[in-house]
C-alpha positions in Angstrom: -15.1 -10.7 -8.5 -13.4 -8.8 -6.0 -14.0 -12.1 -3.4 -11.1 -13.8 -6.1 -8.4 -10.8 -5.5 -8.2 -11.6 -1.9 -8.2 -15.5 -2.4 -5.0 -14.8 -4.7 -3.4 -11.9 -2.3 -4.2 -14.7 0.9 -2.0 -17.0 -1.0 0.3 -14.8 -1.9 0.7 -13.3 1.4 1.3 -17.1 2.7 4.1 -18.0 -0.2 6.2 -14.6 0.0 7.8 -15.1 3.6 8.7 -18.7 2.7 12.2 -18.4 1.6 13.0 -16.6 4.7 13.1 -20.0 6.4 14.9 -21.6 4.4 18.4 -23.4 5.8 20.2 -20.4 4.2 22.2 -18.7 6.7 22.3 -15.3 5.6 20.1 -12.3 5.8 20.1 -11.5 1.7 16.5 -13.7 1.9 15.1 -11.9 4.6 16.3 -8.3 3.4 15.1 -9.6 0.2 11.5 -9.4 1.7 12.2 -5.6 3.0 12.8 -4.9 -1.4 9.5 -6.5 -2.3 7.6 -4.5 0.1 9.7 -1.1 -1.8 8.7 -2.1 -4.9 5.3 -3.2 -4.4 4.3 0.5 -2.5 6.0 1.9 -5.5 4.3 -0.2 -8.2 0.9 0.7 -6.7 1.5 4.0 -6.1 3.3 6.0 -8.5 0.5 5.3 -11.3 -2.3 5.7 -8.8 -1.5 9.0 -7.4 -1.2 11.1 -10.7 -4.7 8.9 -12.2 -6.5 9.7 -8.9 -5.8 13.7 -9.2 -6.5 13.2 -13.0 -9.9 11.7 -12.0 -10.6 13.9 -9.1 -9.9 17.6 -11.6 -11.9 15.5 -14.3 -15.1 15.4 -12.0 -14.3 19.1 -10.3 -14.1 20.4 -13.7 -17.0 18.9 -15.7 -18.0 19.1 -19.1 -15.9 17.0 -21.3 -13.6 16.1 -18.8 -16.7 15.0 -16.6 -17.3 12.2 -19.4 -13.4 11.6 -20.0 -13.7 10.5 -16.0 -17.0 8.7 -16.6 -15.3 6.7 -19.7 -12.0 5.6 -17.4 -14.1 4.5 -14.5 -13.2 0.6 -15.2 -10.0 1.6 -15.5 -9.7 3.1 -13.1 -11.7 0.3 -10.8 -8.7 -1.8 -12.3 -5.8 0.5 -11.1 -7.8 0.8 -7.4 -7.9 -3.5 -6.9 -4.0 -3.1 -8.2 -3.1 -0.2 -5.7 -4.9 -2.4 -3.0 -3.2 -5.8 -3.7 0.4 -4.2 -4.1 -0.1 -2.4 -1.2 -1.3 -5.3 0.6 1.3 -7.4 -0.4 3.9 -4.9 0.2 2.5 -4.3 4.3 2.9 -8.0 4.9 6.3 -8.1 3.0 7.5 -5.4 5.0 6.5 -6.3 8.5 7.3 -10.1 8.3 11.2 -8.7 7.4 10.5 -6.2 10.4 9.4 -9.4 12.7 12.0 -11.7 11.5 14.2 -8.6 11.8 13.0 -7.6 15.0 16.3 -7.8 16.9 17.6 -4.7 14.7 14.5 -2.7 15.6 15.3 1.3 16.1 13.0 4.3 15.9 13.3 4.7 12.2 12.0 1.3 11.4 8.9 1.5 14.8 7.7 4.3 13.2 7.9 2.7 9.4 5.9 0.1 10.8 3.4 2.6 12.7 2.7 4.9 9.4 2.5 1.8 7.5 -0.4 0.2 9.8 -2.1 3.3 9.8 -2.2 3.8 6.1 -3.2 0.3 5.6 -5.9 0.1 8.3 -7.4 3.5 7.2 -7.5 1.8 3.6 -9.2 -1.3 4.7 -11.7 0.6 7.0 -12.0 3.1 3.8 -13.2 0.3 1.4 -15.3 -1.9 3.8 -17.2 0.4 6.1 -20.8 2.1 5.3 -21.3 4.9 7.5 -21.3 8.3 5.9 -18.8 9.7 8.9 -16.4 6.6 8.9 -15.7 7.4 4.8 -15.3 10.8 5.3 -13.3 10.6 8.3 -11.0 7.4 6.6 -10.6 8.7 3.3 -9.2 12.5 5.0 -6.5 10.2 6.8 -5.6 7.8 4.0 -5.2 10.3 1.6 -2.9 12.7 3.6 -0.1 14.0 1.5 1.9 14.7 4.4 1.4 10.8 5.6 2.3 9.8 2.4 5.3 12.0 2.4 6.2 10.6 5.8 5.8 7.5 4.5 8.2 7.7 1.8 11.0 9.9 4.4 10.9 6.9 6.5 11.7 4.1 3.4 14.7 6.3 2.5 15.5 6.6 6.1 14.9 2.7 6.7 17.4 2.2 3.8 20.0 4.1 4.6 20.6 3.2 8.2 
């Protein structure tokens, strides 16, 4: 099942920089592609992050809770291939409108691109590796709050200059 998310997010990865090339002389297309990577890490985000801490007090607090958690696990399965796909979508959004845009590059928008690859790679690692240690070690970076915080410092930053 999880083979046919990445099939569709391969495609879609392959269809969303298209426009860019287009014989339209401006830059609204290619700024356009620096919005969809916004709203994407939004859209997977901001319901994740308040159903993860739900989840995660569920399990640390047991008893009824405990089988609340137990109950919302496809759900939850659900909003973790969503928050991967946006996400996914939203990293190569937002660096092919940083390559196409490279000419423009400043620190602001290096280190945007630095956090992001981090947060993505620690992901990735996160879901597909086995070892004990990797997990433990990816899943302390990936779900930094002071990363993510960074992360979102940057976006505003990014915008406004």
């Amino acid at each position: 099942m999880q083979k046919n998310y990445f099939f569709y997010l391969i495609l879609l990865l392959l269809v969303i920089p298209i426009p860019c090339f287009a014989e339209d002389e401006s830059e609204d297309s290619v700024e356009l592609l620096g919005w969809v990577a916004i709203v994407c890490g939004m859209l997977a985000n901001i319901p994740f992050i308040p159903i993860n801490r739900y989840r995660k007090y569920s399990i640390k607090s047991g008893g009824e809770s405990l089988q609340m958690a137990r109950e919302n696990r496809v759900h939850f399965k659900t909003i973790m291939n969503l928050h991967i796909m946006l996400n996914s979508i939203g990293y190569f959004a937002g660096m092919s409108h940083g390559l196409i845009l490279s000419r423009y590059l400043d620190g602001i928008s290096l280190s945007l691109a630095v956090v992001m690859t981090l947060m993505v790679v620690s992901g990735f690692l996160l879901l597909y590796t086995s070892s004990k240690n990797s997990k433990i070690f990816n899943h302390l970076l990936h779900g930094q709050l002071v990363l993510v915080i960074l992360l979102a410092v940057l976006v505003v930053l990014h915008v406004i200059s």
